[in-house]
LUMLOSE-426092 format. One line per 4 residues: number of its first residue (from 1); their letters; for each residue x, y, z of N, C-alpha, C, O. Coordinates in steps of 0.2 Angstrom, whole numbers. Layout:
N
NUM> A> X,Y,Z,X,Y,Z,X,Y,Z,X,Y,Z; ...
END
This chain:
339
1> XXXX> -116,107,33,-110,106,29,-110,99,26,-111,94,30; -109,99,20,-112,92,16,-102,86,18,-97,85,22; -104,84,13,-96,78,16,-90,79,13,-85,78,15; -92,81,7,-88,85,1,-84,91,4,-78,91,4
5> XXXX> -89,96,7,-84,101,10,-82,99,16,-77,103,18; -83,95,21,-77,92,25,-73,93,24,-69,97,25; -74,85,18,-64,82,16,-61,91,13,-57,95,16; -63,93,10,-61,98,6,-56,102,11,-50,103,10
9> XXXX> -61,104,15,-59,106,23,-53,105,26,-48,109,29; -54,99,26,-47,93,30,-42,96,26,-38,100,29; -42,96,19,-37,98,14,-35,105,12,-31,105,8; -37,109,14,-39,114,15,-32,118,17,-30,118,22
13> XXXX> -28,122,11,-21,125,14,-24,132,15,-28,135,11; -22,134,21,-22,142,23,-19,146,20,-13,145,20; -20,152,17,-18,156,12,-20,163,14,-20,168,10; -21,164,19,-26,167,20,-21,174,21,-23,179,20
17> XXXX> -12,172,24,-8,176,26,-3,173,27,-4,167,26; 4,177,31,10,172,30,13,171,23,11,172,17; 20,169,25,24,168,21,21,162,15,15,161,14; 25,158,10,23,152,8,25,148,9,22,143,6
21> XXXX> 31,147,13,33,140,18,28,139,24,27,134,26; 27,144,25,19,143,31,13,141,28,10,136,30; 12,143,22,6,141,20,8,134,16,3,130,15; 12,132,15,13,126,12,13,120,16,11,114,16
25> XXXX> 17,124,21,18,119,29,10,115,29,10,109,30; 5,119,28,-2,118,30,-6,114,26,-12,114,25; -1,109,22,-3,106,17,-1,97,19,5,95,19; -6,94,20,-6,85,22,1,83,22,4,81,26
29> XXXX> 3,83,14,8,78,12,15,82,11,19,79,9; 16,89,13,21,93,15,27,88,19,32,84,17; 25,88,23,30,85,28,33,81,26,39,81,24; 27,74,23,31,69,21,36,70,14,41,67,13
33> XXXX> 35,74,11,37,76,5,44,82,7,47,82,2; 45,84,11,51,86,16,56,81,18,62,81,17; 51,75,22,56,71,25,60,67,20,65,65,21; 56,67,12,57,62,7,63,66,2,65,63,-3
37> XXXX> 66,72,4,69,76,1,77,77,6,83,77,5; 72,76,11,81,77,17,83,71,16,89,71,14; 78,63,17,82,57,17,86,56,8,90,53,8; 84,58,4,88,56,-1,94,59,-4,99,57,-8
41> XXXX> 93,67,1,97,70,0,104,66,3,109,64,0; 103,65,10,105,61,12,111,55,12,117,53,15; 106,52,8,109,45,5,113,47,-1,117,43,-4; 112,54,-5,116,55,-10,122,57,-8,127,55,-10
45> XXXX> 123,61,-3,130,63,-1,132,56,3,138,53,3; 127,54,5,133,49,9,135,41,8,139,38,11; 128,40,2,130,33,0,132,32,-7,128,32,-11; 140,32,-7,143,31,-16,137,27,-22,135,21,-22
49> XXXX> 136,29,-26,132,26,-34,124,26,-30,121,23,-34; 121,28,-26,114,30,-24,112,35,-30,106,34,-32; 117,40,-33,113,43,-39,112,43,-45,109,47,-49; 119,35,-46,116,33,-55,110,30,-54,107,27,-50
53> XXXX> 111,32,-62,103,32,-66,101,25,-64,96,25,-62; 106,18,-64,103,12,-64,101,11,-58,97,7,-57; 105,15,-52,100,12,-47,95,15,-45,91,12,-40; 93,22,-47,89,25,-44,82,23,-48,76,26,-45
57> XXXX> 82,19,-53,77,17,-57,77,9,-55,72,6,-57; 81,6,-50,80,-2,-47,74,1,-42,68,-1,-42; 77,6,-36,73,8,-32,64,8,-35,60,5,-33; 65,13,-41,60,12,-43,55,6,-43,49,5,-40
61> XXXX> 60,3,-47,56,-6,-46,54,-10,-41,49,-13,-39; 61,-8,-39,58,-13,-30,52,-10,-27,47,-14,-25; 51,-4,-27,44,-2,-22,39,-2,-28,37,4,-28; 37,-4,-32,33,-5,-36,27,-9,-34,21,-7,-34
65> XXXX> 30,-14,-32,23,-20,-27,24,-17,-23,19,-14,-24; 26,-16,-17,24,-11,-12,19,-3,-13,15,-1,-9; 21,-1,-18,17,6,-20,11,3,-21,6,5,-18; 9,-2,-25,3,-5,-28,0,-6,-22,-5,-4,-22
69> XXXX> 2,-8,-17,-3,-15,-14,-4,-9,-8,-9,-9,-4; 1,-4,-7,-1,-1,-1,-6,5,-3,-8,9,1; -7,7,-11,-13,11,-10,-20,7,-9,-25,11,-9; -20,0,-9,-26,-3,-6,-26,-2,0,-31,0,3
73> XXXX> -22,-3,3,-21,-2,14,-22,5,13,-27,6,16; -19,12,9,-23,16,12,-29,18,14,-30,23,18; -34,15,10,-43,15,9,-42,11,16,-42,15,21; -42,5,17,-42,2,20,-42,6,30,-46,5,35
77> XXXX> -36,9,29,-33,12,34,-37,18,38,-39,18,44; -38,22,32,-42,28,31,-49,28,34,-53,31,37; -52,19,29,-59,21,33,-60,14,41,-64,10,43; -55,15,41,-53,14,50,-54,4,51,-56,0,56
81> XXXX> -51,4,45,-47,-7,47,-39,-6,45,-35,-1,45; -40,-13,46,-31,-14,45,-31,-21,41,-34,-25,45; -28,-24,36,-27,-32,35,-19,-32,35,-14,-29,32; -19,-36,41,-12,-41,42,-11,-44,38,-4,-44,38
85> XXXX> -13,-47,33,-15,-54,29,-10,-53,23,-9,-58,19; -7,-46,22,-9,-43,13,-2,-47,11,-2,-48,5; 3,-50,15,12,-52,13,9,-60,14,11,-63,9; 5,-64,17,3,-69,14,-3,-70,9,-5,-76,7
89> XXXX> -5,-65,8,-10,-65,2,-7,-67,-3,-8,-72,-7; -2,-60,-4,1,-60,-9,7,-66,-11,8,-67,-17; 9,-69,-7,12,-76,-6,6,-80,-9,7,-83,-14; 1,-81,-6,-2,-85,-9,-7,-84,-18,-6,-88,-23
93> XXXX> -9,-79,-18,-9,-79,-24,-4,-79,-30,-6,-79,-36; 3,-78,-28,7,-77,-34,6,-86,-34,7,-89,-39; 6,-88,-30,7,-99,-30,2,-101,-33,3,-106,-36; -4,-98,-32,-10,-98,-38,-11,-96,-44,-15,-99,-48
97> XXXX> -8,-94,-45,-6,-90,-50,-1,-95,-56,-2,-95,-62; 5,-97,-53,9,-100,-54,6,-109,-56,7,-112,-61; 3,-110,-51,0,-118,-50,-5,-119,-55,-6,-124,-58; -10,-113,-56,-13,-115,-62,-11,-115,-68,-12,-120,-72
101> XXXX> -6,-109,-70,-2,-112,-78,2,-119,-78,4,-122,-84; 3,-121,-73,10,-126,-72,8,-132,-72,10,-137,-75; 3,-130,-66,1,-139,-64,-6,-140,-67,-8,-146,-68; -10,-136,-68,-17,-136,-71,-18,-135,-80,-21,-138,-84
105> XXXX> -14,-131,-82,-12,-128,-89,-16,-125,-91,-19,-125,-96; -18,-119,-86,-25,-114,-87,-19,-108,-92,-14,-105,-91; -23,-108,-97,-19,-101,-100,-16,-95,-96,-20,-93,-92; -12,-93,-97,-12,-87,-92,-13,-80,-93,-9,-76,-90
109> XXXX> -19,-79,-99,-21,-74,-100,-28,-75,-95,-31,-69,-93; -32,-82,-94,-36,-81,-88,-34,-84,-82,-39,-84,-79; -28,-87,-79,-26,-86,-74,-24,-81,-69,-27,-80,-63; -21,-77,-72,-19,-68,-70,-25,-67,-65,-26,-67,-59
113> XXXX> -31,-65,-72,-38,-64,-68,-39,-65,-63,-39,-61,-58; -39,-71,-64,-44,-76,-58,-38,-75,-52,-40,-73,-46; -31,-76,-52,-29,-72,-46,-31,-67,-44,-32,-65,-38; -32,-64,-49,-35,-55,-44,-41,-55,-43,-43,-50,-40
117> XXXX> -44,-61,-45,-52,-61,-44,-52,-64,-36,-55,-61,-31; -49,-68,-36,-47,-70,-29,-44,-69,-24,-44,-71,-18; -40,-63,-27,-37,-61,-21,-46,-54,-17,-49,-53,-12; -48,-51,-24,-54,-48,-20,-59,-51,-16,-60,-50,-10
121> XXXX> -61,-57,-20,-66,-62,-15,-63,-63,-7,-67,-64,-3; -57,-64,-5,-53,-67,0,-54,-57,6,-54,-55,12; -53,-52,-2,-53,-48,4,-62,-46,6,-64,-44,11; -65,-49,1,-74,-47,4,-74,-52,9,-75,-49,14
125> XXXX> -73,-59,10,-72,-63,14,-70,-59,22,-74,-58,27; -64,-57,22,-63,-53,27,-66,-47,29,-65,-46,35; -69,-43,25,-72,-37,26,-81,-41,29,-84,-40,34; -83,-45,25,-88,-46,29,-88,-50,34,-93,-51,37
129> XXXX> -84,-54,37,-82,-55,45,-83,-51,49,-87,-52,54; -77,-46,47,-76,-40,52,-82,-37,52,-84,-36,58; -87,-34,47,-91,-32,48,-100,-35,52,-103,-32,56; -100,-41,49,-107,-43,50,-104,-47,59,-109,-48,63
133> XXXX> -97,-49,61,-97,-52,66,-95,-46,70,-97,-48,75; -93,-40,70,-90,-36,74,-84,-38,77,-83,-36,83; -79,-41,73,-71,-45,73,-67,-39,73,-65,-36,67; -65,-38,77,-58,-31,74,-55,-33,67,-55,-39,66
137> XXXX> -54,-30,64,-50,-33,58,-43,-35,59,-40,-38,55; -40,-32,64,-35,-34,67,-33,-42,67,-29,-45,64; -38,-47,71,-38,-52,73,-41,-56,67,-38,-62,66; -47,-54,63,-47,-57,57,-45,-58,52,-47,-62,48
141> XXXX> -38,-54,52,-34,-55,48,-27,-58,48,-23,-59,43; -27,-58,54,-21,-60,57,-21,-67,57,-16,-71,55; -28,-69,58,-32,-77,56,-29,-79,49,-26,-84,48; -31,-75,44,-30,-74,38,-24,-76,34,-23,-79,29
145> XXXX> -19,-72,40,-13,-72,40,-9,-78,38,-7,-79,33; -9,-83,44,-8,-91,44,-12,-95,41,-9,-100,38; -20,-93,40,-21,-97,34,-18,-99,28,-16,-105,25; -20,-91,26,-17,-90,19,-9,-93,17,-8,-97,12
149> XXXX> -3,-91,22,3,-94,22,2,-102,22,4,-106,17; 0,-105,26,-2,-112,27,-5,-117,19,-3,-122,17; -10,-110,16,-14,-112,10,-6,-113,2,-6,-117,-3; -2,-108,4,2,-108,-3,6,-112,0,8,-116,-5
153> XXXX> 9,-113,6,15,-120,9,11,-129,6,13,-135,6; 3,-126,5,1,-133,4,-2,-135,-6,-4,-140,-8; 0,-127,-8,-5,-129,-13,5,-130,-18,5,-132,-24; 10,-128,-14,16,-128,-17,19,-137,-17,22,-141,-22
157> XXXX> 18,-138,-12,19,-143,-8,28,-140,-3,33,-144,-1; 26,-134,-3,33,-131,-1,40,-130,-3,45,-128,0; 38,-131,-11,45,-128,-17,41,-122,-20,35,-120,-19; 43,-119,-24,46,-113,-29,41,-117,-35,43,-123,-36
161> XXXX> 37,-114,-38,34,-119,-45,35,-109,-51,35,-103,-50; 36,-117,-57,39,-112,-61,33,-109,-65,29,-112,-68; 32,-100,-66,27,-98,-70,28,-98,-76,32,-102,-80; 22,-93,-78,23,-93,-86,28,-93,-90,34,-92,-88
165> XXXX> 27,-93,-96,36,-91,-99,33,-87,-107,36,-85,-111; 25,-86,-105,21,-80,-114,25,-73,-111,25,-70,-106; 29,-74,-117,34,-66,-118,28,-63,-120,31,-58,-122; 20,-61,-121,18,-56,-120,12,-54,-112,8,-49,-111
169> XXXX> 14,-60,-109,14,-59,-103,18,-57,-98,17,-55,-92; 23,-58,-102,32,-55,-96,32,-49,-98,32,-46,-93; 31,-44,-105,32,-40,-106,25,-34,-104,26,-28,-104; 19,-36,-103,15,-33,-102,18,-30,-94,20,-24,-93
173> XXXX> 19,-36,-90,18,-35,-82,25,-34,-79,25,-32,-73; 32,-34,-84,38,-35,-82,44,-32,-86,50,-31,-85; 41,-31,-91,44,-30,-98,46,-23,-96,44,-21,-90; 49,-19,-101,51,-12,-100,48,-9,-108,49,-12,-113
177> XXXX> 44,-6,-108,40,-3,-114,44,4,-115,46,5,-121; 46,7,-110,51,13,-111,56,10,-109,57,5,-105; 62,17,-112,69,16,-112,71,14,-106,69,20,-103; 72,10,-101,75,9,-93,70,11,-92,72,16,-89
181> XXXX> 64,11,-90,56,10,-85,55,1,-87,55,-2,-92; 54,0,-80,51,-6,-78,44,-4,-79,41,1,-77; 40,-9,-84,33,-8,-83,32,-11,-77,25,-10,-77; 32,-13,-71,30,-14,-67,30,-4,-63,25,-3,-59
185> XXXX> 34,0,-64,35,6,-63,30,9,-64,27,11,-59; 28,8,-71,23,13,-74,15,7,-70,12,11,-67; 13,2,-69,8,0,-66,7,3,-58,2,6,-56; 12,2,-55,14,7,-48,10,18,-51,6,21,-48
189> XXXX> 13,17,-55,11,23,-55,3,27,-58,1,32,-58; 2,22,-61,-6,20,-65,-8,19,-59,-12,24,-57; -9,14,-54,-12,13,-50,-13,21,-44,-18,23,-41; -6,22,-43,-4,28,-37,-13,34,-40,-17,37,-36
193> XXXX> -11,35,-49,-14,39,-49,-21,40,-50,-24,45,-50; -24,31,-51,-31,30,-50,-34,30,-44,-40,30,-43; -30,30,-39,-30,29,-32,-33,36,-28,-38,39,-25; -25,39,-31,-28,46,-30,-34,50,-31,-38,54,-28
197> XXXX> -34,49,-37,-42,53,-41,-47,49,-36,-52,52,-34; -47,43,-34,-52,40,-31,-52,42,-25,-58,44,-23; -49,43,-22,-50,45,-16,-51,51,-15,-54,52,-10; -50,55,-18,-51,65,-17,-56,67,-22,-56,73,-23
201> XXXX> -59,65,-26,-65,67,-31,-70,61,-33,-73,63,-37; -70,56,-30,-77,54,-29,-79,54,-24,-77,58,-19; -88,50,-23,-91,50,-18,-90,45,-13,-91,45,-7; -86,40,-17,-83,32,-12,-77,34,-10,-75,29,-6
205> XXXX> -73,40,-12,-67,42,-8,-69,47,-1,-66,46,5; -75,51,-3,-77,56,2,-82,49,7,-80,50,13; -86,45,6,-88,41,10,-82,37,14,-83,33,18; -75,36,12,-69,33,14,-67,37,20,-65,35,26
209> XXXX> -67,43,18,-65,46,24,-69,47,30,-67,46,36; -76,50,29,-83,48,33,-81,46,36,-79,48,42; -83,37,34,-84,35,41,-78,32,44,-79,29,50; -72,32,42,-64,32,44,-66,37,49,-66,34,54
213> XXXX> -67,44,51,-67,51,52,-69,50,59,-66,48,65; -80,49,58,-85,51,61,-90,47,61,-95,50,60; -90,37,61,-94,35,60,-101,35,60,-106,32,57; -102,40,66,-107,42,67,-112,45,62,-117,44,60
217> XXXX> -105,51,62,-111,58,57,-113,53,48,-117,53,44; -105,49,49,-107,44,43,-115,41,41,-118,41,36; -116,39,47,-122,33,49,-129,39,46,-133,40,41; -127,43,52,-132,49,51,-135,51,45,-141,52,44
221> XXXX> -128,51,40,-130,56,34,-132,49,30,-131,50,24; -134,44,31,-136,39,27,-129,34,22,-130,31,17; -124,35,25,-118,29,22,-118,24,24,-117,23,30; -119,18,19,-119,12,20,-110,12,24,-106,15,20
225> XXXX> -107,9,29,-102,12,32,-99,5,33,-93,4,33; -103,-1,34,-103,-8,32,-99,-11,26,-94,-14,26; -104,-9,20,-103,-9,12,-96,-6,13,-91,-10,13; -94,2,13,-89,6,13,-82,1,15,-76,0,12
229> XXXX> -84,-1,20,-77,-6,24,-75,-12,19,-69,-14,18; -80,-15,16,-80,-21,14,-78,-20,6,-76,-25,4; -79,-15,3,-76,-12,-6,-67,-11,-1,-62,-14,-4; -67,-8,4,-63,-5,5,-54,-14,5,-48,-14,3
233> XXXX> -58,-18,8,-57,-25,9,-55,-28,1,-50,-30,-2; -60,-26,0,-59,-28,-10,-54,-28,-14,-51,-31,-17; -55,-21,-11,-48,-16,-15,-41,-20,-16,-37,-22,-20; -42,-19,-7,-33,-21,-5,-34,-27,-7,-30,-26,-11
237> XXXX> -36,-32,-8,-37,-39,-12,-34,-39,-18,-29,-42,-21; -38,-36,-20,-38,-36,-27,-32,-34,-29,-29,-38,-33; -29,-27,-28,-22,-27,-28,-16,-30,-26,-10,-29,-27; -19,-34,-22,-12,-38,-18,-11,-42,-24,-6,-42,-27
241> XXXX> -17,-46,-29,-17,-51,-33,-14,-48,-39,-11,-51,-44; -15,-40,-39,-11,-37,-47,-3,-38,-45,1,-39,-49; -3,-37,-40,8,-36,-37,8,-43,-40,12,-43,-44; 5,-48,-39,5,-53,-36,7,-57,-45,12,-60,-46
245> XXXX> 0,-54,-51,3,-57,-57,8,-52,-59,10,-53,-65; 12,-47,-55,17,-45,-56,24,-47,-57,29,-49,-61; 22,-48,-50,30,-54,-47,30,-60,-50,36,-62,-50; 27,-63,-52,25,-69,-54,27,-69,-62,29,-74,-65
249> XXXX> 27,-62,-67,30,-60,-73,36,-60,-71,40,-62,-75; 39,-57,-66,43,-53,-65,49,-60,-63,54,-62,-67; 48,-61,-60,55,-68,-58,52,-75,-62,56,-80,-64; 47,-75,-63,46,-82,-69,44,-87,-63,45,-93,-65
253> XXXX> 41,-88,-57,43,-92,-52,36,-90,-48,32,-85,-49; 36,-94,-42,33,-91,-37,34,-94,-31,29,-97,-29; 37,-93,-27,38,-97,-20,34,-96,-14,34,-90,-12; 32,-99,-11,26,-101,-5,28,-97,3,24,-96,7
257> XXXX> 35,-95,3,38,-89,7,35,-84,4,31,-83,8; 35,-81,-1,33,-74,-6,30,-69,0,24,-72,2; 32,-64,3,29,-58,4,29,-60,14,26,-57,18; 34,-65,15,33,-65,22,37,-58,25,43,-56,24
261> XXXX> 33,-56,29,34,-48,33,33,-42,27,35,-37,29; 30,-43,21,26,-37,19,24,-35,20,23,-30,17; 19,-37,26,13,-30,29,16,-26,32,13,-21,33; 22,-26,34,26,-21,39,27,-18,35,25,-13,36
265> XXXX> 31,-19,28,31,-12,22,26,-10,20,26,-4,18; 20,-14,19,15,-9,16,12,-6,23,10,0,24; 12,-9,27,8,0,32,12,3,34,10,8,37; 21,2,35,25,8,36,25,12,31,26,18,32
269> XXXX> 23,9,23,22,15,19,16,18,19,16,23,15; 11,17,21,4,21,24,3,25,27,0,30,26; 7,21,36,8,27,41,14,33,40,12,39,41; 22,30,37,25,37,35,21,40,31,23,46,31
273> XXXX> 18,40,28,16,44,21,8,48,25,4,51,21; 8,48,30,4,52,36,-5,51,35,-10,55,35; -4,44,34,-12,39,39,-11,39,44,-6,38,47; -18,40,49,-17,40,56,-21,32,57,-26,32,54
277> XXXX> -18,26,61,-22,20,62,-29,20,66,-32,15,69; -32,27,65,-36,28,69,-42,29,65,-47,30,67; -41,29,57,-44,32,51,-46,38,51,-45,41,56; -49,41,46,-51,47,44,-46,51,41,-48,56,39
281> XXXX> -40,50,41,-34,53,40,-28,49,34,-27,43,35; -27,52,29,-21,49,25,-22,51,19,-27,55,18; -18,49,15,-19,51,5,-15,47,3,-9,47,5; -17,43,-2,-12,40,-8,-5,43,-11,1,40,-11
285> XXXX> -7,50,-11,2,53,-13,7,51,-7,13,48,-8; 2,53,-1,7,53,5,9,46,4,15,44,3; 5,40,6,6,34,3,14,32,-2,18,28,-1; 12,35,-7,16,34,-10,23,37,-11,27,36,-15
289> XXXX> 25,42,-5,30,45,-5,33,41,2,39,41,3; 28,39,5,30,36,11,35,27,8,40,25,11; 31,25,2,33,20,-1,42,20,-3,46,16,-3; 42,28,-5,47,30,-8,53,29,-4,58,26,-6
293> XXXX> 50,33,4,54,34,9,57,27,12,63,26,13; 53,23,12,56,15,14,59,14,9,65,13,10; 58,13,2,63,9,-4,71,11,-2,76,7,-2; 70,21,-2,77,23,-2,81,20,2,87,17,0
297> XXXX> 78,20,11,81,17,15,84,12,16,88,11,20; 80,8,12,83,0,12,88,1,6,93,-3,6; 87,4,2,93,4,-3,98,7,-2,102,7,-6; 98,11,4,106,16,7,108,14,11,114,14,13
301> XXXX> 102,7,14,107,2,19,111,-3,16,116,-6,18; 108,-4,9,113,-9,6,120,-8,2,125,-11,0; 118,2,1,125,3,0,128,6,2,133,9,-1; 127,6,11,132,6,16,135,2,18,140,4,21
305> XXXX> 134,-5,17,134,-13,18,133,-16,24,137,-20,27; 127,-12,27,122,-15,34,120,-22,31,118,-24,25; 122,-25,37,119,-31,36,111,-32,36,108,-29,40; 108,-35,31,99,-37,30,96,-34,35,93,-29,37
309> XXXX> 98,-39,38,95,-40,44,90,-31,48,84,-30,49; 95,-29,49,95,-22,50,88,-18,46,84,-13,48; 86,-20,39,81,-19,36,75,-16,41,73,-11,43; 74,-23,43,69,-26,47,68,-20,54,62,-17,56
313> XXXX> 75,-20,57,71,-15,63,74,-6,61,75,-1,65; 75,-5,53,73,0,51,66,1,49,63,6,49; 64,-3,46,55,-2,45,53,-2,51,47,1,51; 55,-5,57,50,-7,63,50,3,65,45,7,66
317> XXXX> 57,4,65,57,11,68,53,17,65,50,22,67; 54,14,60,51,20,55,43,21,56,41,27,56; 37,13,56,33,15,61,33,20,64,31,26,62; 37,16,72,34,19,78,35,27,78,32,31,82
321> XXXX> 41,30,74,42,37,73,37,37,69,33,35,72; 35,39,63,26,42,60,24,41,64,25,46,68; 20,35,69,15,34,72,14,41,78,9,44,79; 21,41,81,21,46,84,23,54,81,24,60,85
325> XXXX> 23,54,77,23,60,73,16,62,72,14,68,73; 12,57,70,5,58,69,2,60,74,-1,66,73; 3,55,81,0,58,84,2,64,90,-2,67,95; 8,66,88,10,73,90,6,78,85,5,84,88
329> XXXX> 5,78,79,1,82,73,-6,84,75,-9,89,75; -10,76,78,-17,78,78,-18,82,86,-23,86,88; -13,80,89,-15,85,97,-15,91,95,-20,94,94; -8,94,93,-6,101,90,-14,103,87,-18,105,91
333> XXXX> -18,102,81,-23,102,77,-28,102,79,-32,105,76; -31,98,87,-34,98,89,-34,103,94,-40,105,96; -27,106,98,-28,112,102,-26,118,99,-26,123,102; -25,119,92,-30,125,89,-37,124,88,-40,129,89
337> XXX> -39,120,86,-47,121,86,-49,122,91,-54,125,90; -47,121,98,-51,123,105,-48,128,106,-50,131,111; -43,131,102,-40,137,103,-46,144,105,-44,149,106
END
């Protein structure tokens, strides 16, 4: 069986008999797209102005950089790493960003670049650690982590520096091109949908999963499983530094705090959206609905008038439930097959 009809396999809805709630059940990103229907249901009955037009299009916005940056952590996820690093990356490259138009006078039709240039190099950096030294990626990025923060506390000198101010740079990255769409919206969902196509009909999607899956049979079948990890490292770089010339359109500014406890939202939007942290398992949609699923949340706690605070050990929860959803999903799955 080649690697193509695996993933296919994995993906594979049962049709064979039953109802169409049964066969649909048997579809990856079902559940989360359930859960994404009850929670908003939810919040429409029960939190006042949750379903005008303007706030339902801020949500939009707010999870914008979050949707971006966590279809890189899905790749990432899937073929079996994790980056801690990606909420001070992204901190630091937006002060990169900022530092060079401001204090440097680099134009910022090739500053942008060079932050997203920089943010890939910083993730090949971490993917060839992990890989050539055999470093969990957990700990090399966690390294990464306090680096990185450290690196934008020093290149700020610990204030807020003011970004560009080319109105056809605010309006590419921040601007609204359609009636009420933040284009940051519409990049969120450009990215969601390159993401996806990449991941379920290429060959570097089907090698993502591989060796995420079955390192072994990976090695076997001739996947460079090394390389795979470290595109995979890139990725999530590369887009942290896209959010990164986002934010940095979007408030005019860029501060040396910028993205502190963002990896907790981008891998709660990973694992709810049904990645398993063990790789081989997850999809960009799901990803993206998972994104969905935290934005609402935090926007139903503020128009319940929970205190902030609260955000915080709602995303924590929201983990450890996926996590154990997930892993209540793969036992079920696994004792049918031994069925």
């Amino acid at each position: 069986m080649t690697i193509q009809q695996q993933i296919a396999n994995a993906y594979r809805v049962d049709d064979s008999g039953g109802s169409l709630v049964r066969r649909l059940l048997g579809a990856r990103e079902f559940g989360v797209l359930a859960a994404t229907v009850v929670i908003f249901l939810v919040c429409a009955v029960g939190a006042e102005g949750f379903l005008a037009a303007d706030n339902l299009l801020s949500v939009a916005q707010q999870i914008a950089i979050l949707g971006i940056v966590a279809t890189g952590m899905t790749f990432l996820i899937v073929v079996g790493e994790i980056d801690l690093s990606v909420g001070s990356l992204h901190g630091f490259l937006a002060v990169e960003l900022a530092w060079l138009v401001t204090k440097v006078g680099v134009p910022v039709g090739a500053a942008a670049p060079l932050a997203i240039l920089t943010g890939v190099t910083i993730g090949v950096i971490n993917g060839l650690i992990t890989t050539r030294f055999k470093i969990p990626s957990f700990v090399v990025t966690l390294a990464a982590l306090a680096a990185l923060r450290g690196a934008a506390l020093l290149l700020s000198d610990g204030v807020p520096i003011r970004g560009s101010r080319n109105e056809a740079f605010t309006d590419l990255f921040a601007g609204s091109p359609l009636p009420n769409l933040a284009a940051q919206t519409l990049w969120m969902a450009a990215v969601v949908a390159i993401g996806a196509s990449v991941m379920t009909r290429t060959k570097f999607g089907y090698d993502v999963y591989s060796v995420g899956g079955n390192p072994s049979a990976a090695a076997g079948a001739g996947i460079a499983s090394d390389r795979v990890k470290v595109m995979c490292f890139a990725l999530t770089g590369g887009l942290a530094g896209l959010a990164s010339v986002i934010l940095v359109a979007w408030l005019g500014s860029a501060n040396p705090l910028t993205g502190n406890g963002f990896e907790l939202g981008v891998i709660a939007a990973v694992v709810v959206g049904g990645a398993g942290l063990a790789g081989g398992t997850g999809s960009v949609l799901g990803t993206f609905l998972g994104a969905v699923i935290t934005g609402v949340i935090t926007n139903a706690l503020v128009l319940f008038g929970v205190d902030g605070n609260w955000q915080q050990v709602a995303t924590g929860l929201l983990i450890l439930g996926a996590v154990m959803l997930n892993h209540l999903v793969a036992r079920r799955s696994a004792h049918g097959l031994n069925a």
